[in-house]
C-alpha positions as CSV (number, residue, x, y, z in Angstrom):
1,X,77.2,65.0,74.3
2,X,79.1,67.6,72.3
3,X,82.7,68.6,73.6
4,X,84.2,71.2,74.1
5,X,86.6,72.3,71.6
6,X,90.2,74.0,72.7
7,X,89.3,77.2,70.6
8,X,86.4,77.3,72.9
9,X,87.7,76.3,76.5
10,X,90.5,79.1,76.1
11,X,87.9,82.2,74.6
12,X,86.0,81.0,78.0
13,X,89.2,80.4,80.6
14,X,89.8,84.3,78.4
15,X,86.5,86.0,79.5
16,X,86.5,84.8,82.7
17,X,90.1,85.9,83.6
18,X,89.2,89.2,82.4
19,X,85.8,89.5,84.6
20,X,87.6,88.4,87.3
21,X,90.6,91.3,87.2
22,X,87.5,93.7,86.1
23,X,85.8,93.2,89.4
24,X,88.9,92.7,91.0
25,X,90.5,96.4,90.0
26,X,87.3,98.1,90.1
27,X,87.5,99.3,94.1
28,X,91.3,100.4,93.7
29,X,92.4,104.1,94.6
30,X,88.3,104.1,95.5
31,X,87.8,105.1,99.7
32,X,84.1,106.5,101.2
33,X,86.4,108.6,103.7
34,X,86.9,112.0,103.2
35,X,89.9,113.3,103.1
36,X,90.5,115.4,106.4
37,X,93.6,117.3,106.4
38,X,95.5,115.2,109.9
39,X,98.6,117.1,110.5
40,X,99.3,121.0,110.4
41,X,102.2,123.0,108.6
42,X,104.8,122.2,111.5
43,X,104.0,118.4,110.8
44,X,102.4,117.9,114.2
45,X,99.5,116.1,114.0
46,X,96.4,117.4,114.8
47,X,93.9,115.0,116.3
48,X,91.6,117.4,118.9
49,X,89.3,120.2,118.4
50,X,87.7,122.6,121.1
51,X,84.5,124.1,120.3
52,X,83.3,127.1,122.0
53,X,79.8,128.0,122.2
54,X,79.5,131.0,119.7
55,X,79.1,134.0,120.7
56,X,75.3,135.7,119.4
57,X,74.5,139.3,118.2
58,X,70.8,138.4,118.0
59,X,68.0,139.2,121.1
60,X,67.0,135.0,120.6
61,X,68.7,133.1,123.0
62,X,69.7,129.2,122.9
63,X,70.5,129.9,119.1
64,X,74.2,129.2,119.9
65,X,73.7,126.2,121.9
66,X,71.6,124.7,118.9
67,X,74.8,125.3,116.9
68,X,77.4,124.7,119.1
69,X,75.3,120.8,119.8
70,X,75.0,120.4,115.9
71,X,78.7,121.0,115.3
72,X,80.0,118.8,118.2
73,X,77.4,115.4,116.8
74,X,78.7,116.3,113.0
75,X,82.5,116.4,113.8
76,X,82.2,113.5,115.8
77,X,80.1,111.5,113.2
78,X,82.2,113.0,110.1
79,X,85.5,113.5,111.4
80,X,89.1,111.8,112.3
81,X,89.1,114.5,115.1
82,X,88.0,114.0,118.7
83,X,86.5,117.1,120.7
84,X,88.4,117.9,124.1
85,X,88.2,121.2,126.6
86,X,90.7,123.9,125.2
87,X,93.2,123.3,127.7
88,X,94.0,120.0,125.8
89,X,93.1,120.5,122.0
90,X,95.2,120.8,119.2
91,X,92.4,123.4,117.6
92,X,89.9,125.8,118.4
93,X,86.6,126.4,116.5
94,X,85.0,130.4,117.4
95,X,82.5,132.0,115.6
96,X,79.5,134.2,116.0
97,X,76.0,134.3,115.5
98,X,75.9,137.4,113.4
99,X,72.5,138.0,112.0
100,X,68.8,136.4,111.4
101,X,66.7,137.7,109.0
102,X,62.8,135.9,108.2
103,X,61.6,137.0,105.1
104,X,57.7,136.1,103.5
105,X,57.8,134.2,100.7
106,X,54.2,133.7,100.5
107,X,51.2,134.8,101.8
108,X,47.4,133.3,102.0
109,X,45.4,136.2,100.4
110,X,42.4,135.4,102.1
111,X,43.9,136.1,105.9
112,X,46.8,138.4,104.5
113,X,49.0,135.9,106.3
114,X,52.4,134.0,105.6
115,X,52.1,130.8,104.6
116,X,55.8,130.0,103.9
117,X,58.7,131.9,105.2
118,X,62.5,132.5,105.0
119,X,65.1,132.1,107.7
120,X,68.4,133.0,107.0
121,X,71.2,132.6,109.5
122,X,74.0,134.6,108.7
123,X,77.3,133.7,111.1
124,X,81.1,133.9,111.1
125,X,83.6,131.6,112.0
126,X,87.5,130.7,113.1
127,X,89.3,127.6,112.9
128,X,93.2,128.2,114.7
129,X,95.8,126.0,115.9
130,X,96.3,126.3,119.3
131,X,100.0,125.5,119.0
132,X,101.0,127.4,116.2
133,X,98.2,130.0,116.3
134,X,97.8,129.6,112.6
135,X,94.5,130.6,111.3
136,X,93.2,126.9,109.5
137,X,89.6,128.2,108.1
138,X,88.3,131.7,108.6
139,X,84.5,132.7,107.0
140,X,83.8,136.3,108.1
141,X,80.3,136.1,106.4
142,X,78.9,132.3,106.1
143,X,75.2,132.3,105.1
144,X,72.4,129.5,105.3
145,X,69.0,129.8,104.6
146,X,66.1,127.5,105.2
147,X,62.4,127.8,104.5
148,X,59.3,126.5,106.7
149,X,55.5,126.7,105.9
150,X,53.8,128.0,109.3
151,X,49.9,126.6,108.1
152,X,52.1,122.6,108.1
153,X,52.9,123.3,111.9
154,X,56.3,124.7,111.1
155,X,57.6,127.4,113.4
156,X,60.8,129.2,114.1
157,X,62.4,126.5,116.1
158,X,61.8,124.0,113.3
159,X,63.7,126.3,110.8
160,X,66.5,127.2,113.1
161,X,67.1,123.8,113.9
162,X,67.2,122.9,110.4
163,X,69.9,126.3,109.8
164,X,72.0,124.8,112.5
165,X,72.6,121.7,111.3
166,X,72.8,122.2,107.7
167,X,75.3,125.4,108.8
168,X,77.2,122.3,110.9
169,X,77.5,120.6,107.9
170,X,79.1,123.3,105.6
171,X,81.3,124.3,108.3
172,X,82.8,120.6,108.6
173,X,82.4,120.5,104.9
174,X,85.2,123.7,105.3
175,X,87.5,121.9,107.9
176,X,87.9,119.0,105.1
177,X,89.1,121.6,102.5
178,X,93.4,121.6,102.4
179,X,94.6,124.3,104.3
C-alpha cells in the first residue's frame, strides 16, 4: 500500500477547497426573474394593472378580445403584478388595434394562388398610473408580423392568434423596461 505523502494530501485538501468555493460562488448575483420595475416615481408601490379591452379600427371583430386574453395569461404568468377592475388598480393598460395588413409572399404558379402569407398587426398602446397619471410606457406605432402557409391548413385565425400573443409578449417585454 503506498501512502500518501503530505505534499500530496494538501495539493488534494487544495483542489478540492477550490472546487468547492467554484461551485459554491457560481449562482451569486445570478436570479431567472426579470426585473419588473415594483414601485413608481412617488415611491408608491405598484402592484395592480387594469387592462381594458383595446379599442379596434379594423371591420374584423374579436381581434381585441384575442389580445386583450393574451395580455391578461402573459402578465399573470410573467409578472409581479396582479390584474384587478380599474376602480382598484394601481395601472392601466389602453391601446388600439390600429391596422391589419396580409401580404403574399408566395404563390403556387400552377393555381395562381397564395401559398404563404403575411399578417401584420400594427397597434398602439398606453401604460399610466392611475394615481399619479404618469404615462409609464407609450408605443404610438407597435408592429408584429407573423406568417402562415394556407395549403398546411393555416388560416387567418391561426396567424392572428399567433400576432396576439407574440404582440402580448413584446408589450410585457415593454412594462419590464425602467421607466
Amino acid at each position: 500500500m503506498i501512502r500518501p505523502t503530505s505534499r500530496s494530501c494538501r495539493r488534494g485538501a487544495g483542489v478540492a477547497a477550490t472546487a468547492c468555493a467554484l461551485w459554491l460562488s457560481g449562482g451569486c448575483g445570478y436570479s431567472t426573474d426579470r426585473p419588473f420595475p415594483t414601485t413608481a416615481d412617488d415611491g408608491q408601490p405598484i402592484r395592480t394593472i387594469a387592462v381594458e379591452i383595446f379599442e379596434s379600427r379594423e371591420f374584423r371583430r374579436g381581434l381585441e378580445l384575442q389580445l386583450a386574453e393574451a395580455l391578461m395569461k402573459r402578465i399573470e404568468a410573467e409578472t409581479p403584478y396582479r390584474l384587478a377592475s380599474r376602480e382598484n388598480a394601481d395601472t392601466l393598460l389602453t391601446g388600439e388595434i390600429k391596422e391589419i395588413r396580409q401580404s403574399t409572399i408566395g404563390r403556387d404558379f400552377r393555381r395562381n394562388r397564395p401559398r404563404e402569407t403575411a399578417m401584420t398587426l400594427i397597434i398602439a398602446f398606453h401604460w399610466k398610473n392611475l394615481r399619479t397619471g404618469r404615462t409609464l410606457v407609450e408605443r404610438p406605432n407597435f408592429i408584429q408580423t407573423v406568417d402562415y402557409v394556407r395549403p398546411l391548413g393555416e388560416d387567418f385565425y391561426d396567424a392572428s392568434q399567433e400576432a396576439m400573443d407574440k404582440i402580448a409578449e413584446r408589450i410585457v417585454e415593454q412594462m419590464e423596461s425602467e421607466w
